[in-house]
C-alpha positions as CSV (number, residue, x, y, z in Angstrom):
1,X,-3.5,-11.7,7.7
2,X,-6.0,-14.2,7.8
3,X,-5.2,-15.1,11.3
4,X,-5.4,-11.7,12.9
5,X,-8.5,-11.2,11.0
6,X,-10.0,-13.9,12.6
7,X,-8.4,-12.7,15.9
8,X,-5.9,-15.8,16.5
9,X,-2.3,-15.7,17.1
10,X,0.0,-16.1,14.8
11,X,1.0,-19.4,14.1
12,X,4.7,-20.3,12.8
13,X,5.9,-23.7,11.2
14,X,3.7,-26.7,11.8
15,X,1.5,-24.7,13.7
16,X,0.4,-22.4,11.2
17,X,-1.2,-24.7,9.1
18,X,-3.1,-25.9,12.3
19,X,-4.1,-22.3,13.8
20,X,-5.1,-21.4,10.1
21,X,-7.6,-24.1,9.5
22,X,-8.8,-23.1,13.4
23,X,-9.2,-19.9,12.6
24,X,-10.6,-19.9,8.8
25,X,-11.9,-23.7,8.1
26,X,-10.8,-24.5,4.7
27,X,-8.6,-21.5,3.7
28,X,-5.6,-23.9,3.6
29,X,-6.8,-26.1,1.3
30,X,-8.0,-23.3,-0.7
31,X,-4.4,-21.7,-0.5
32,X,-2.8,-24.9,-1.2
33,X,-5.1,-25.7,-4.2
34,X,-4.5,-22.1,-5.5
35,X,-0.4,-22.4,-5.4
36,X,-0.8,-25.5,-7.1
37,X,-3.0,-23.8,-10.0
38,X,-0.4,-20.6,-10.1
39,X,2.4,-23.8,-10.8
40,X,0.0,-24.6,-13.4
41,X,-0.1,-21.2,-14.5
42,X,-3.3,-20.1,-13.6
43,X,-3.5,-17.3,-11.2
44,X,-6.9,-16.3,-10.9
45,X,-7.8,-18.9,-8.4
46,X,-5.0,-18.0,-6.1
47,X,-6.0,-14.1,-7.0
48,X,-9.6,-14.6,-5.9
49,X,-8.8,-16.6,-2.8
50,X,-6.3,-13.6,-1.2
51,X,-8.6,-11.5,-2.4
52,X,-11.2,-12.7,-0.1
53,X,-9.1,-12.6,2.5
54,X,-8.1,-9.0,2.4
55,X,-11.1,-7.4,1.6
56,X,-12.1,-9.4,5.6
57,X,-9.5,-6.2,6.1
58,X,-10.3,-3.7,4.1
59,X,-9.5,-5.0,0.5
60,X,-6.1,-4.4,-1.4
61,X,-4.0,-1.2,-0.4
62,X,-3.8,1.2,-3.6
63,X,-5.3,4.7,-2.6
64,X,-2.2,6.9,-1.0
65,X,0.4,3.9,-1.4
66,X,3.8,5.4,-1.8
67,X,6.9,3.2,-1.9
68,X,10.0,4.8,-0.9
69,X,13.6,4.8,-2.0
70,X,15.0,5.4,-5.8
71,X,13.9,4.2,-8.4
């Protein structure tokens, strides 16, 4: 998401980390950092960093979200 936000290409496998730092300088660390607190079991600052990035998109999808199949 953060890629196409920032109107790169999609990176894959060693490049990604390189096209992401490109494109959003610092973001990686951030994400990195943030996985690393989640192993520590705190979520928030993971939370707040993808939270930054999708509101670059138009924030988290809730309103008219249907998910289909049974139950």
């Amino acid at each position: 998401m953060a890629l196409t936000v920032g109107g790169s290409w999609n990176g894959g496998g060693k490049w990604l980390a390189r096209r992401l730092e490109t494109t959003a300088p610092g973001l990686s660390m951030r994400l990195h950092d943030g996985l690393r607190d989640v192993l520590a079991r705190r979520i928030e600052p993971l939370v707040e960093v993808v939270d930054e990035v999708l509101e670059q998109a138009g924030g988290r999808l809730w309103v008219g979200y249907k998910r289909g199949g049974t139950p």
